[in-house]
Every structure is written in structure tokens, then in C-alpha cells.
C-alpha positions as CSV (number, residue, x, y, z in Angstrom):
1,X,-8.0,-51.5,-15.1
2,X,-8.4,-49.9,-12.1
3,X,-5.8,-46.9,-10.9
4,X,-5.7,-45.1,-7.7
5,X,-3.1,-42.9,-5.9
6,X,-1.4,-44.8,-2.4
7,X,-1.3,-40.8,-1.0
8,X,-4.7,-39.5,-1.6
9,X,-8.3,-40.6,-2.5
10,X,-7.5,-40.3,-6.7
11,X,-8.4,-42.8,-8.2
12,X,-9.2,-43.8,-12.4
13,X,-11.1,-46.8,-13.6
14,X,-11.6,-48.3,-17.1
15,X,-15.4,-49.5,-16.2
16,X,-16.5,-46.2,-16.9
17,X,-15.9,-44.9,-20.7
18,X,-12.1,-44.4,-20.6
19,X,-9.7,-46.8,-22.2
20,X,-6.8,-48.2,-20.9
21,X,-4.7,-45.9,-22.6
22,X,-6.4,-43.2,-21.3
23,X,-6.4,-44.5,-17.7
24,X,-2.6,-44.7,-17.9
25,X,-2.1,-41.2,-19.0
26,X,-4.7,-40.0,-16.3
27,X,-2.1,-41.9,-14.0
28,X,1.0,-40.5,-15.3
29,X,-0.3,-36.7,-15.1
30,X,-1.6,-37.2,-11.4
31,X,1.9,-38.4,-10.7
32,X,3.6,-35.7,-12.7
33,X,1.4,-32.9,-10.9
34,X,1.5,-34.3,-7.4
35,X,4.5,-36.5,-6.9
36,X,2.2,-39.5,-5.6
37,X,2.7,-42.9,-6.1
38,X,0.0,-44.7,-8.2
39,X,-0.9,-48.6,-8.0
40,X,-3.1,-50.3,-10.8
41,X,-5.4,-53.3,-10.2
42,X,-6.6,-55.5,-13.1
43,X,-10.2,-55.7,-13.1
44,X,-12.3,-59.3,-13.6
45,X,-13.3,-59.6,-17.5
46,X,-17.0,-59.5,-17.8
47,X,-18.7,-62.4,-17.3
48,X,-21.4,-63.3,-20.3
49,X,-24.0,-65.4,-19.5
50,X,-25.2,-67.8,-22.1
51,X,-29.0,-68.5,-22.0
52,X,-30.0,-72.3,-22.6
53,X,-33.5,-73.1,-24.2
54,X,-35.2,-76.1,-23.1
């Protein structure tokens, strides 16, 4: 999940170590303090790669 503010450059992502619980609390306070609205994005899953033997 990916979280930034449509006023300023804040912005939270859940690639890093925060969960997306965590992400949407980091959301809520930065709307709470500043009064700016805040869009989310859903990030692509991770792709996994299988490797074939010959």
C-alpha cells in the first residue's frame, strides 16, 4: 500500500517494514495534524520467480 498526502510531499509505503495497519494510522495522524487530504495506491504483489531445471 502506498499513501501519500494530495497537499504536500508526505508520503507512507508498506515496501519498507511498516504494515498496512501501520501505514493507515501514519495516514490518519498526518490528516489529523495537518488537515490534508490523503490518497492510497495498492501496490503490485511481488512477483516470485520459479526456477526450472533442465
Amino acid at each position: 500500500m502506498y499513501k501519500y498526502c494530495l497537499e504536500c510531499g508526505w508520503q507512507v509505503s508498506t515496501s519498507g517494514d511498516l504494515t498496512e495497519r501501520e501505514a493507515s494510522e501514519a495516514a490518519i495522524e498526518h490528516f489529523v495534524e495537518t488537515g490534508h487530504a490523503v490518497e492510497s495506491l495498492r501496490l503490485p504483489s511481488p512477483v516470485v520467480f520459479e526456477e526450472t531445471h533442465s
